[in-house]
FIMIGU-397711 format. One line per field, with one value per atom (N, C-alpha, C): residue number from 1; x, y, z; atom name. Coordinates in steps of 0.05 Angstrom, whole numbers. Layout:
% residues N
k	c(NUM,...) $
u	c(X,...) $
v	c(Y,...) $
w	c(Z,...) $
a	c(CA,...) $
% end
This chain:
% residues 216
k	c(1,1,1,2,2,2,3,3,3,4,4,4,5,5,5,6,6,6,7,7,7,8,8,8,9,9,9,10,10,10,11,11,11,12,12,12,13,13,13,14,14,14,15,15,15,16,16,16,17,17,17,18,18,18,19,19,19,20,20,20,21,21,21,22,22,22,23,23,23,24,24,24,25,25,25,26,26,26,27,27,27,28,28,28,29,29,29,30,30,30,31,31,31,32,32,32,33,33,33,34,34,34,35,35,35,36,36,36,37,37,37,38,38,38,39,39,39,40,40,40,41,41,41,42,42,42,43,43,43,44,44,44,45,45,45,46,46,46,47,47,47,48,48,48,49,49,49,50,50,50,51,51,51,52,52,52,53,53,53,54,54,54,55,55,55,56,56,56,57,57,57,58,58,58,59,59,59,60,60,60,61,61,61,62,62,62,63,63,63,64,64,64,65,65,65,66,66,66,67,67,67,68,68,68,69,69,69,70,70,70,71,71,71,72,72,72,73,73,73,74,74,74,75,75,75,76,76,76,77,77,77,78,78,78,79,79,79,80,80,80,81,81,81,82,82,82,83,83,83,84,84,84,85,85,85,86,86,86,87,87,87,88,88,88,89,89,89,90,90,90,91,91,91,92,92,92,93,93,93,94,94,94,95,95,95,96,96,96,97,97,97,98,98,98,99,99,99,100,100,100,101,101,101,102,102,102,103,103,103,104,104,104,105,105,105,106,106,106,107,107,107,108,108,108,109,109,109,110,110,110,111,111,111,112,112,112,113,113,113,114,114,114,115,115,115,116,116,116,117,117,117,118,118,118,119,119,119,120,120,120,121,121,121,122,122,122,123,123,123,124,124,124,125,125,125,126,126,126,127,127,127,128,128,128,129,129,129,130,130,130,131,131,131,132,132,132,133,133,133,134,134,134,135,135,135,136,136,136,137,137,137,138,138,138,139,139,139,140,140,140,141,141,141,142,142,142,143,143,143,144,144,144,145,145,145,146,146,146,147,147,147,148,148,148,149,149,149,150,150,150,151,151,151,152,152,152,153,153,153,154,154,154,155,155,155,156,156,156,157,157,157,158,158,158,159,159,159,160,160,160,161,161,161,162,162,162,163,163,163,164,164,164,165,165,165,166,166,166,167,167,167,168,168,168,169,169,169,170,170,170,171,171,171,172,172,172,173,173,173,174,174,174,175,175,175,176,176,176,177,177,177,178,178,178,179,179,179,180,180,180,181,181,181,182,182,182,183,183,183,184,184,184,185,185,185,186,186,186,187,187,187,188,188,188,189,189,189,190,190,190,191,191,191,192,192,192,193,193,193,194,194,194,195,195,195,196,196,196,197,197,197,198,198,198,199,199,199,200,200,200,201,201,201,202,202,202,203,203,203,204,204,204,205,205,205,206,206,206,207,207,207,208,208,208,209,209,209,210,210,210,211,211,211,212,212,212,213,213,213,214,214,214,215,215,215,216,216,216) $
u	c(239,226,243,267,288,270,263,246,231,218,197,211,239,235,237,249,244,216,197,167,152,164,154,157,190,201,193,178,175,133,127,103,96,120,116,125,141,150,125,105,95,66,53,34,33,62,61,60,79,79,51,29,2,-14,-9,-24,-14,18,26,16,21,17,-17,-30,-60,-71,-61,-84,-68,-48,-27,-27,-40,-42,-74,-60,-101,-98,-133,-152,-169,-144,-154,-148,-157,-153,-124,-106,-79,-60,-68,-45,-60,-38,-41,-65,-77,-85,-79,-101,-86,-67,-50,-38,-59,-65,-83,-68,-95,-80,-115,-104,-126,-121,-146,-146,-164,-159,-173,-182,-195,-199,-218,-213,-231,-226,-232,-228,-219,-196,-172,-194,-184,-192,-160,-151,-123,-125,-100,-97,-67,-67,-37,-39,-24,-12,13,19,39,46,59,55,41,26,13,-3,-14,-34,-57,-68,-92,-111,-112,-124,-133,-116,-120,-134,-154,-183,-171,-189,-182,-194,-166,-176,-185,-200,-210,-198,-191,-179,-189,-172,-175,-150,-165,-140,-151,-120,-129,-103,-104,-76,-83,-60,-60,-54,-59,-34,-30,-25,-9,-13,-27,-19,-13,-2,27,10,2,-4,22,25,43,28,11,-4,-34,-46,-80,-94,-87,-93,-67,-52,-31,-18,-16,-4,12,27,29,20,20,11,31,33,43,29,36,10,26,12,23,0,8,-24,-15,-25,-25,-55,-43,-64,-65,-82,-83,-86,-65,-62,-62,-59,-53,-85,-85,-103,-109,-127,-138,-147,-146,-149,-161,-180,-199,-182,-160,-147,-112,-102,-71,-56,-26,-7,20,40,60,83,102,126,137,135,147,128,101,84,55,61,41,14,-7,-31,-45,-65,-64,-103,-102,-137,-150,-165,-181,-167,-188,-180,-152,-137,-112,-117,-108,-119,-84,-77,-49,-50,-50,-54,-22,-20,-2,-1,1,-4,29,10,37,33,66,65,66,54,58,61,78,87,94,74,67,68,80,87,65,46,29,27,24,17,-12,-26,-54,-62,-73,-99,-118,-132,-149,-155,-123,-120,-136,-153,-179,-145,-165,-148,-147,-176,-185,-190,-188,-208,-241,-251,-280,-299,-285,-294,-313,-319,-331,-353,-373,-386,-390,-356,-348,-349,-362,-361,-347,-358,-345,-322,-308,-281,-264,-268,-258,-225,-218,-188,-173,-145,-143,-111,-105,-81,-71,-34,-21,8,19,50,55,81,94,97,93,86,106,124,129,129,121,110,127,130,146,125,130,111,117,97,101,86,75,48,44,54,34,18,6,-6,-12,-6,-8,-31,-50,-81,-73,-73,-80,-58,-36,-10,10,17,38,52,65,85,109,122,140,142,115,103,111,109,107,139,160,182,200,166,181,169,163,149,182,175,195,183,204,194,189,192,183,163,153,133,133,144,138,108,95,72,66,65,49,16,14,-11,-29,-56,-61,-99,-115,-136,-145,-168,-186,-207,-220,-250,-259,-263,-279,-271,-279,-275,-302,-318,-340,-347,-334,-335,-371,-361,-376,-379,-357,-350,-319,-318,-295,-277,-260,-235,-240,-255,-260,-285,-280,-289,-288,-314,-310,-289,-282,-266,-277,-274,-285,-260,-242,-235,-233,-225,-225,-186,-173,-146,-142,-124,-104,-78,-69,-44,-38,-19,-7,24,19,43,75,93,118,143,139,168,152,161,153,142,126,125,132,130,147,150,172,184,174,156,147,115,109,84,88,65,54,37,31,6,-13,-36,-52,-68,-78,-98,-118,-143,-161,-171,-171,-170,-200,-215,-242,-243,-230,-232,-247,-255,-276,-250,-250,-233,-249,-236,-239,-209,-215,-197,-195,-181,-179,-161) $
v	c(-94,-119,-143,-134,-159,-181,-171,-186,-207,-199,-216,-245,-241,-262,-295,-305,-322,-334,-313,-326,-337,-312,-305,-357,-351,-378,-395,-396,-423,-427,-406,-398,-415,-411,-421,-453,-459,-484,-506,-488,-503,-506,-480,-492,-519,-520,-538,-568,-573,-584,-593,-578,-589,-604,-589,-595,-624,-635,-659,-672,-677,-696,-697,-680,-681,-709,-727,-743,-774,-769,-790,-803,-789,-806,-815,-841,-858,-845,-854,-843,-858,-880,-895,-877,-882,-880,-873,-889,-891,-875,-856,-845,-819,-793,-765,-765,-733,-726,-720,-713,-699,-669,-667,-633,-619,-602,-585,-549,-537,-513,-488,-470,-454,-416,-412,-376,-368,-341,-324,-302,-283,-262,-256,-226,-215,-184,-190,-163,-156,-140,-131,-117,-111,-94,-98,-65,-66,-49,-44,-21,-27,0,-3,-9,-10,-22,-18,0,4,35,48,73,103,111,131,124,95,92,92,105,99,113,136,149,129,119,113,91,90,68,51,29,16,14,5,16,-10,-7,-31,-35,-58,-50,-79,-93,-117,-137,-159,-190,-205,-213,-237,-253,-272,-286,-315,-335,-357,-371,-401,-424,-448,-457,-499,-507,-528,-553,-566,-579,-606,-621,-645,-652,-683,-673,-689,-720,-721,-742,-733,-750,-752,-723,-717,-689,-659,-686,-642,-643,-615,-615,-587,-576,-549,-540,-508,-498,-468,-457,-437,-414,-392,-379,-355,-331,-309,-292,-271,-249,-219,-211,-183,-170,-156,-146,-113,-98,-70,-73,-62,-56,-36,-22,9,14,44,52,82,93,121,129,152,172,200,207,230,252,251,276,262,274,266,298,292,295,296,321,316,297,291,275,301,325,349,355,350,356,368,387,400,390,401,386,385,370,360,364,383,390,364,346,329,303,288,257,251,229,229,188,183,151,149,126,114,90,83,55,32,14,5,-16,-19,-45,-64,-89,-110,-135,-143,-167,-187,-210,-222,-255,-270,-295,-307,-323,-348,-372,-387,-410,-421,-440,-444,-471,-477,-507,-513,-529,-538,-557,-559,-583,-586,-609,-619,-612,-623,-632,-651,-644,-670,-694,-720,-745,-750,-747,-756,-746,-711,-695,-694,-693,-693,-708,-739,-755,-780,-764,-782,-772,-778,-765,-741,-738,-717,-687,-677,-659,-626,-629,-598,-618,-597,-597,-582,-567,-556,-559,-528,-529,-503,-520,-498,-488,-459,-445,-434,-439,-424,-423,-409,-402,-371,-368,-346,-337,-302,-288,-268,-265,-239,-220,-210,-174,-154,-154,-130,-105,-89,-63,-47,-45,-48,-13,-8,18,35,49,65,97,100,124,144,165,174,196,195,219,242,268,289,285,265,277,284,284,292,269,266,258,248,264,262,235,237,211,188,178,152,143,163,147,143,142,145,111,97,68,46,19,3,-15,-27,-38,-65,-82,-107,-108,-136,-132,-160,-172,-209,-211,-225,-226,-259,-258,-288,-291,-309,-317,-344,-339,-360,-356,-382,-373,-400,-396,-427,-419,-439,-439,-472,-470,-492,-500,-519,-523,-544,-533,-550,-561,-583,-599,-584,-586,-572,-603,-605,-624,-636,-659,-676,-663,-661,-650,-616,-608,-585,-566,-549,-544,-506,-494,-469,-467,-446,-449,-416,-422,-397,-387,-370,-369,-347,-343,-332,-321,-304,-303,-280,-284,-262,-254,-234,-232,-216,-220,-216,-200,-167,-163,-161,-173,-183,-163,-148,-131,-99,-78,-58,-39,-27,-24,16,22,53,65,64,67,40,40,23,9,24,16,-20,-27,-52,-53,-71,-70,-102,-100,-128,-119,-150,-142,-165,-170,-193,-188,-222,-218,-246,-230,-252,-258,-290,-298,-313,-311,-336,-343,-359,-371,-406,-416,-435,-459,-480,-508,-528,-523,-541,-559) $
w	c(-383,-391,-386,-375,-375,-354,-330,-314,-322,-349,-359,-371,-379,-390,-385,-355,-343,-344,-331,-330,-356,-379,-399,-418,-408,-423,-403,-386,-367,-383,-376,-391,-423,-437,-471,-461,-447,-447,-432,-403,-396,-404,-430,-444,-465,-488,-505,-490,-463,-450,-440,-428,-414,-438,-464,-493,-495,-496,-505,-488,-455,-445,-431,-437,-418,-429,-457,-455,-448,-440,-443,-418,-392,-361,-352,-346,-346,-332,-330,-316,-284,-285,-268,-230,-206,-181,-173,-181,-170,-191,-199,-226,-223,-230,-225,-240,-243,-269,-290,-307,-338,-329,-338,-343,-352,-338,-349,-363,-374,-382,-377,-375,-364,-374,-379,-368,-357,-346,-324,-329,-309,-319,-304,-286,-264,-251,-224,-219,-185,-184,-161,-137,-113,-100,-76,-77,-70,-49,-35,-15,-2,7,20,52,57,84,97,113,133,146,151,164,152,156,134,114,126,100,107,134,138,130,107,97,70,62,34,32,15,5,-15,-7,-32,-62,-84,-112,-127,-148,-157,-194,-196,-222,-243,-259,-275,-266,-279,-283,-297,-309,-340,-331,-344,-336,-355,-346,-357,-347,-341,-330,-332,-325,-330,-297,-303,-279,-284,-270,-269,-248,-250,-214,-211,-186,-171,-168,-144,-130,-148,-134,-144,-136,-108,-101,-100,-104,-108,-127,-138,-157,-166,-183,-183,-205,-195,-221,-234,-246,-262,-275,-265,-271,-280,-297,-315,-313,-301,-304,-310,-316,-316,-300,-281,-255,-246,-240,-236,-206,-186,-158,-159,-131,-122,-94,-102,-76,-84,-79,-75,-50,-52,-23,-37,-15,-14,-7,15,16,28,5,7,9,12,15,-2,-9,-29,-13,-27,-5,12,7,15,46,44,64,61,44,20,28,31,29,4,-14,-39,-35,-61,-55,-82,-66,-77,-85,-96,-95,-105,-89,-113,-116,-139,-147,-159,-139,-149,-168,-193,-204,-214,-199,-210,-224,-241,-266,-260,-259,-258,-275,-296,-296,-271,-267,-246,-254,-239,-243,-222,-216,-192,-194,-170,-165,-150,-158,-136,-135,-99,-95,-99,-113,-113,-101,-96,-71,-83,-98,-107,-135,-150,-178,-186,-206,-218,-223,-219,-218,-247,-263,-286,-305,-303,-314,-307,-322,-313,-333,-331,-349,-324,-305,-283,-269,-251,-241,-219,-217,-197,-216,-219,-243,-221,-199,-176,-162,-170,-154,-136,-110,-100,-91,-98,-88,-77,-69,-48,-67,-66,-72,-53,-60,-47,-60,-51,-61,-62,-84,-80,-110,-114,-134,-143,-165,-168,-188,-183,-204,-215,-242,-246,-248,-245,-256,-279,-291,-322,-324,-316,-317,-295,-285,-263,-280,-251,-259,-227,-229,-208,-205,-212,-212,-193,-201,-179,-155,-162,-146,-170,-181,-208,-221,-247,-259,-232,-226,-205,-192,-174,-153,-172,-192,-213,-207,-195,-190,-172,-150,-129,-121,-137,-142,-137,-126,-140,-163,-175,-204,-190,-174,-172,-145,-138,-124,-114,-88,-80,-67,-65,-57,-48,-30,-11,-22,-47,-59,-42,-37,-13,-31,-33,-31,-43,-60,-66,-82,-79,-112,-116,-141,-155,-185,-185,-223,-226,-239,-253,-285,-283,-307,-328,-355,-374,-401,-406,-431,-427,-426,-429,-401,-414,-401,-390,-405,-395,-370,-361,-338,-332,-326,-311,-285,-275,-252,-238,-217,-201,-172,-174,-146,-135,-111,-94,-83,-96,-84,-71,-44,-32,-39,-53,-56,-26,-11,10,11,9,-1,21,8,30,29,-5,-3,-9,3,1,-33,-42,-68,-64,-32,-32,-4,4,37,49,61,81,70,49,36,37,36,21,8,-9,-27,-26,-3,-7,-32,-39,-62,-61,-62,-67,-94,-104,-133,-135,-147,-156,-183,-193,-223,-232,-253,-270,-297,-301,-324,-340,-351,-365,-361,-349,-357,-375,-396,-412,-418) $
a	c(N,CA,C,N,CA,C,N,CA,C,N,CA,C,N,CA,C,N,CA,C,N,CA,C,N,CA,C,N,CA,C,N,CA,C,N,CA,C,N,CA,C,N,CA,C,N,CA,C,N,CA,C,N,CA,C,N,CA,C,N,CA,C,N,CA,C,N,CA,C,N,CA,C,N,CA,C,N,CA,C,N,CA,C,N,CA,C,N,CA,C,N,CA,C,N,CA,C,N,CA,C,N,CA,C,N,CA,C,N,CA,C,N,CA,C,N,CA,C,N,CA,C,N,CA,C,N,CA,C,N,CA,C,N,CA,C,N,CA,C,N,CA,C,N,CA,C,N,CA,C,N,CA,C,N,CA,C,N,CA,C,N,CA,C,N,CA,C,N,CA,C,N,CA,C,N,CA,C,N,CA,C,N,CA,C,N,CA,C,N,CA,C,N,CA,C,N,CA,C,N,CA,C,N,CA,C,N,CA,C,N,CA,C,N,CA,C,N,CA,C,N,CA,C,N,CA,C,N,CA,C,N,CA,C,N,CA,C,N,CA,C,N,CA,C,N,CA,C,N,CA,C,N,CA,C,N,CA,C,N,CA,C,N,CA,C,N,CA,C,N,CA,C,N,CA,C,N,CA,C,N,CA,C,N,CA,C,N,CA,C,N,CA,C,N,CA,C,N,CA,C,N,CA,C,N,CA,C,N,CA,C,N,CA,C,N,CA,C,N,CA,C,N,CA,C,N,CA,C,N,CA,C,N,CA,C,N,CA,C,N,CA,C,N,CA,C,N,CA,C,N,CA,C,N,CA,C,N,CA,C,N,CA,C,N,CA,C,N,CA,C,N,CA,C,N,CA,C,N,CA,C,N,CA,C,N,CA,C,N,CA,C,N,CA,C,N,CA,C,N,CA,C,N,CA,C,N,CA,C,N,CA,C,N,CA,C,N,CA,C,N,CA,C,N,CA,C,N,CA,C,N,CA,C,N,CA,C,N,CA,C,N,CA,C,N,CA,C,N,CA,C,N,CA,C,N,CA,C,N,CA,C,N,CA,C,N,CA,C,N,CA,C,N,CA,C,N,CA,C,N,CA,C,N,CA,C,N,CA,C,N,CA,C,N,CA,C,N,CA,C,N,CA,C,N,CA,C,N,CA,C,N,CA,C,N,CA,C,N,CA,C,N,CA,C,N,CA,C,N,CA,C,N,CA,C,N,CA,C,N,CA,C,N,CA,C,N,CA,C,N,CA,C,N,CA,C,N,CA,C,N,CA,C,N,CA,C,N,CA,C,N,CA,C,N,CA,C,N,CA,C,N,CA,C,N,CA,C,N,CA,C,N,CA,C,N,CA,C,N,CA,C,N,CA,C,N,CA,C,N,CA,C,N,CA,C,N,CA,C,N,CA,C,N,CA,C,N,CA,C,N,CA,C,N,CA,C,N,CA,C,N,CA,C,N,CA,C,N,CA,C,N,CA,C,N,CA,C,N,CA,C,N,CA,C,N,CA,C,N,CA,C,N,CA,C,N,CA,C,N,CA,C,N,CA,C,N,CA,C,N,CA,C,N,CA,C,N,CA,C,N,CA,C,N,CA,C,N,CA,C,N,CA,C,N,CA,C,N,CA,C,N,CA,C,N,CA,C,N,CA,C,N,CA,C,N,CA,C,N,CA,C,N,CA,C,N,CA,C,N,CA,C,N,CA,C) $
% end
């Protein structure tokens, strides 16, 4: 858990933070937006990637998370984000590391904390105290995952350590935020986690992640 606690203290420092200052920057054209603060919550579809993976399907799992925006300019801004996410992959007919052939489905699940840096594109200026109530935006940046959980189905105990404990991931994707009341707003997106450091030999792990959350 040592991993966690960087994200964990940037996380406590940058909610009290969005709470103090969200009502403190007008609302006029030429001045950022409010800081905002938000959660999420949806659902993975993962798979591996790189030599020997072409058997393996992809697995479908959960995501919840939380985060803070900061905006820079009128349209960019960053954000901070904290999730906990179910990756991995299943396969109809696998294989031991020894060679072994493996009778019936085997389902790899790997559960991760995850902590992202992301650039945003089309930070509300004002909140949603104007007639622009949809707001489309674009994400991107860089992610990293401790692994907190696996599970290895119908290949053994064993397999679970042959895992690495962290996970970098190239985060890229987009959505919407539609004003509801005041400052607040649904949000809908659309993300790619893009995986960059291996999670076993040569493995990678992509994952597309579909969220609905709340901005407040």
């Amino acid at each position: 858990m040592k991993h966690l606690r960087l994200p964990l203290l940037a996380l406590l420092i940058a909610f009290p933070t969005a709470q103090g200052f969200s009502n403190e920057i007008p609302g006029d054209s030429t001045t950022p937006g409010p800081v905002t603060r938000g959660f999420y919550f949806g659902a993975t579809s993962s798979h591996f990637t790189g030599e020997d993976c072409t058997l393996w399907n992809s697995r479908y799992g959960g995501d919840v998370g939380m985060y803070a925006n900061f905006p820079l300019t009128r349209l960019l801004g960053l954000q901070l984000d904290l999730g906990y996410l179910s990756k991995g992959a299943q396969i109809e007919e696998a294989f031991y590391p020894d060679g072994t052939k493996l009778r019936g489905r085997a389902d790899v699940r790997l559960d991760y904390v995850q902590f992202a840096v992301l650039v945003r594109l089309g930070q509300p200026r004002s909140g949603f105290r104007d007639e622009y109530n949809f707001r489309p935006k674009l994400l991107g940046g860089f992610a990293l995952g401790t692994r907190v959980k696996t599970r290895t189905h119908g290949l053994g105990e064993e397999f679970e350590h042959f895992f690495h404990d962290t996970e970098l991931s190239l985060v890229f994707g987009g959505g919407f935020d539609h004003g509801i009341r005041g400052d607040r707003a649904v949000t809908l997106e659309f993300r790619f986690d893009l995986g960059l450091s291996n999670v076993y030999t040569d493995w990678k792990n992509n994952t597309g992640r579909f969220l609905v959350g709340m901005t407040f």
